[in-house]
C-alpha positions as CSV (number, residue, x, y, z in Angstrom):
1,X,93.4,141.3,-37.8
2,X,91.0,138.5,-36.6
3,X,92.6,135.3,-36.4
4,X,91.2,131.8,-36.3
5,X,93.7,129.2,-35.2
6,X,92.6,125.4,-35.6
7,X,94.4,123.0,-33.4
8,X,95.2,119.6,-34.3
9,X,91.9,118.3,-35.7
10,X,93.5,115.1,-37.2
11,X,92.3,111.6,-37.6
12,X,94.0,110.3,-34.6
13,X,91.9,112.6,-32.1
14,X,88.8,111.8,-33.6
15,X,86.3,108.4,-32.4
16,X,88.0,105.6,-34.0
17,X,91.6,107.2,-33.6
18,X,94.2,105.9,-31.5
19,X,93.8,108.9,-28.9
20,X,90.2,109.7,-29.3
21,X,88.6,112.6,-28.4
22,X,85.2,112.0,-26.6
23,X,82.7,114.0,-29.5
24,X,85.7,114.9,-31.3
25,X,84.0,114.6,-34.5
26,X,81.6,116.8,-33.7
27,X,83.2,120.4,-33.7
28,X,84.6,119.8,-37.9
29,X,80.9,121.1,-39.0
30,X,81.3,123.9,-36.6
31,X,84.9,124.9,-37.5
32,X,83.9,125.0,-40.9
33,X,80.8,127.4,-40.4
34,X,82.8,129.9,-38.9
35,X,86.1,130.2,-41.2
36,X,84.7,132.8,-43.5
37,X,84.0,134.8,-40.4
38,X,88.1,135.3,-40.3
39,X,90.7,137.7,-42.1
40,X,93.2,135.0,-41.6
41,X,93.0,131.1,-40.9
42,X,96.1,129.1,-39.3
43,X,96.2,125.4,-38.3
44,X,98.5,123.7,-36.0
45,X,99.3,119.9,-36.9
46,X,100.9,117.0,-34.5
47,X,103.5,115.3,-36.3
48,X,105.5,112.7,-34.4
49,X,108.3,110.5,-35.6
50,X,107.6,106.9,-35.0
51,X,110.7,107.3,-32.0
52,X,108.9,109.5,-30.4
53,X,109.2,109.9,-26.8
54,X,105.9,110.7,-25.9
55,X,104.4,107.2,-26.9
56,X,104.7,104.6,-24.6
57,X,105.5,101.9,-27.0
58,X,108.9,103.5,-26.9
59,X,109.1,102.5,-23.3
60,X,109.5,99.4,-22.0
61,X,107.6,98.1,-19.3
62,X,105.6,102.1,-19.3
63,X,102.0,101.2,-20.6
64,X,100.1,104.4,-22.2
65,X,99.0,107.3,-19.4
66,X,101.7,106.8,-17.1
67,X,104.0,109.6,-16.2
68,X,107.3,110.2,-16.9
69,X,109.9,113.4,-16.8
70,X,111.1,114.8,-19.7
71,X,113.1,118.6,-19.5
72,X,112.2,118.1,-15.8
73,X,108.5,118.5,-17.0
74,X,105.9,115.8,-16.5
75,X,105.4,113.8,-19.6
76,X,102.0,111.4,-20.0
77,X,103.2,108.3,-22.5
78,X,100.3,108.8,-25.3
79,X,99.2,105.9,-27.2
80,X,100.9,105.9,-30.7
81,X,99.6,108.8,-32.6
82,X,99.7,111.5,-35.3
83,X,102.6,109.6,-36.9
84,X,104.7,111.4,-39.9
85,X,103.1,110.5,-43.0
86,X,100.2,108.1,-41.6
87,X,96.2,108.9,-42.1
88,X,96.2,109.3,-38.5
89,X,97.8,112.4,-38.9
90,X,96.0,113.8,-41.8
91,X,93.0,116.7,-41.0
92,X,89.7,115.0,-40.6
93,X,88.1,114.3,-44.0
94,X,85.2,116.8,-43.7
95,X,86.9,119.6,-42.2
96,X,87.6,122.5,-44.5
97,X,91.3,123.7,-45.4
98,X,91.2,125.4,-48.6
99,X,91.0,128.8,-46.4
100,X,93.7,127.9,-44.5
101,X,96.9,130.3,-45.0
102,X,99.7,127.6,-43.5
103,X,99.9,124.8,-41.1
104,X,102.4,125.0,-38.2
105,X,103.8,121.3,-37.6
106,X,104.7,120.8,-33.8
107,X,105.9,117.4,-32.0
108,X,108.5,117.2,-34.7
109,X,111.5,116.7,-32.1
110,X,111.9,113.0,-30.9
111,X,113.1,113.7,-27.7
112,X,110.4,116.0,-26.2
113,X,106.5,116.5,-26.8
114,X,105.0,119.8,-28.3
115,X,101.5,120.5,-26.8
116,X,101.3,124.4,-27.8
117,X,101.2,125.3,-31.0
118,X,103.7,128.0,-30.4
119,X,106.6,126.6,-28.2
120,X,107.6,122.6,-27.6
121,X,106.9,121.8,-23.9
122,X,109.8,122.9,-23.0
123,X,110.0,126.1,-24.1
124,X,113.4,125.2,-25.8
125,X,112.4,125.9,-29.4
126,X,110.0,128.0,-31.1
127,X,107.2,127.4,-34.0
128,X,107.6,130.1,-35.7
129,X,103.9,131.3,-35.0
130,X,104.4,134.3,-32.7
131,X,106.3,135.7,-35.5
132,X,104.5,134.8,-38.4
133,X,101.2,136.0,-36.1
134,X,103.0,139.4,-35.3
135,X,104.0,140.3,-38.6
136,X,100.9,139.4,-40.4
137,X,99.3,142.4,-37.8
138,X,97.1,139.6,-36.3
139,X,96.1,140.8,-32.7
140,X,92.9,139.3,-32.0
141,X,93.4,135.2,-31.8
142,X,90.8,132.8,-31.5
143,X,91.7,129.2,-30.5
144,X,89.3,125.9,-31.4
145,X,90.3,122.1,-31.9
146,X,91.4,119.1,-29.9
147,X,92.1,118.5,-27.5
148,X,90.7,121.5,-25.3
149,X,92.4,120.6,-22.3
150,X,95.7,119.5,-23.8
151,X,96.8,121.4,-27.5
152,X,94.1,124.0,-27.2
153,X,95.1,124.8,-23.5
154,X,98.5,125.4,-23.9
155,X,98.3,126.7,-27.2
156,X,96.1,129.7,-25.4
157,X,98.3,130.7,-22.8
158,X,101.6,130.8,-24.6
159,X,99.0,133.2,-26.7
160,X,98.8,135.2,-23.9
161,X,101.8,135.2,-22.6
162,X,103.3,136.5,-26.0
163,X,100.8,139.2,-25.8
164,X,97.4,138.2,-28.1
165,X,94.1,139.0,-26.8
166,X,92.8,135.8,-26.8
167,X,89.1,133.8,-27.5
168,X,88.6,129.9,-26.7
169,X,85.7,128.9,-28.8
170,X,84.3,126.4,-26.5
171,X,81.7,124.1,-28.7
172,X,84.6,124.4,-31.5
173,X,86.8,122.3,-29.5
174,X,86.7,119.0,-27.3
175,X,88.4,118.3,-24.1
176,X,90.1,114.4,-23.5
177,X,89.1,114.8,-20.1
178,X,86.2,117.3,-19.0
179,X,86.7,117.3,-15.1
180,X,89.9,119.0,-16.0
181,X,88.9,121.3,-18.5
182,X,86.6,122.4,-16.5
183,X,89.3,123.5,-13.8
184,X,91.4,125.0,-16.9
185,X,88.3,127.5,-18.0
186,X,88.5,128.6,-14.4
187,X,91.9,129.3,-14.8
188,X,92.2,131.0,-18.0
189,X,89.5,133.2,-17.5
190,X,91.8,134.3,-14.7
191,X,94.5,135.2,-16.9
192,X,92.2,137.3,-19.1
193,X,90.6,134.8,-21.9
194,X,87.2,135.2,-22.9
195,X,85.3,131.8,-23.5
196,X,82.9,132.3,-26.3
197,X,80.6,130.4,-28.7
198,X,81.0,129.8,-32.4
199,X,77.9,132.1,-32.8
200,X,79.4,135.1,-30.6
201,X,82.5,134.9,-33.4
């Protein structure tokens, strides 16, 4: 079962959002000429409380990209984003959703952040999506969205770690920050990822 899994293209992440993904915009034509290449299509979708402990407004004195520890985990404070119910956290406007089987909400949880579309980031509490993946038969899982470094990333190697063979469609996704991304690739190539093109789908 050949799985496409679209992480967190929402309005937020895209130019003009309140955490904008350099080029964001720019993967929602690919994403959508490559769905009908799947047997099954899944989306992940951040979905944060207005308390939630990721944003900085919620900390006095913290301004947005500092650090702080949450779970004994590092935890950037984000700029407001992806809030319950606002068109920030709606799908981008062009991207295409009527393939789509279900959508896997994550970041639900005030009181700690939820990168990977599997697990929050502390490993506390589960999705649901290694199960749902497992009993649909899916085996092959290929990961694009926003951010690459961030959702994408961790999204891939809780993947891997649950057992899925695993493809990161690089001009399908976006990274916030490419010098890092660029250390990630390294990294999960290592663990057995194979970074592909939309076109090698």
């Amino acid at each position: 079962m050949k799985t496409l899994i679209v992480i967190d293209v929402q309005n937020d992440f895209i130019p003009g959002g309140s955490l904008s993904v350099p080029d964001g915009d720019k993967i929602v034509s690919i994403i959508n000429g490559i769905q009908d290449k799947f047997d099954l299509v899944v989306a992940s979708q951040d979905w944060h409380p207005q308390n939630h402990i990721s944003f900085a407004s919620n900390h006095k004195g913290k301004k947005t990209f500092e650090e702080i520890e949450v779970f004994g985990k590092k935890q950037t404070l984000w700029p407001d984003h992806c809030v319950q119910g606002t068109v920030g956290a709606e799908f981008h406007p062009d991207l295409r959703t009527d393939s789509w089987e279900t959508i896997f909400r994550k970041g639900t949880d005030p009181n700690i952040d939820s990168y990977s579309a599997f697990y929050d980031n502390g490993h506390l509490k589960s999705t649901g999506l290694t199960g749902y993946l497992k009993e649909k038969g899916a085996t092959q899982l290929f990961f694009c969205g926003l951010a690459a470094d961030i959702c994408v990333y961790f999204s891939v190697k809780d993947a891997m770690e649950e057992g899925f063979e695993c493809f990161f469609i690089e001009d399908a996704s976006q990274p916030l920050d490419a010098a890092t991304f660029k250390i990630q690739k390294k990294e999960l190539v290592k663990l057995g990822v194979k970074m592909i093109s939309a076109k090698e789908t």
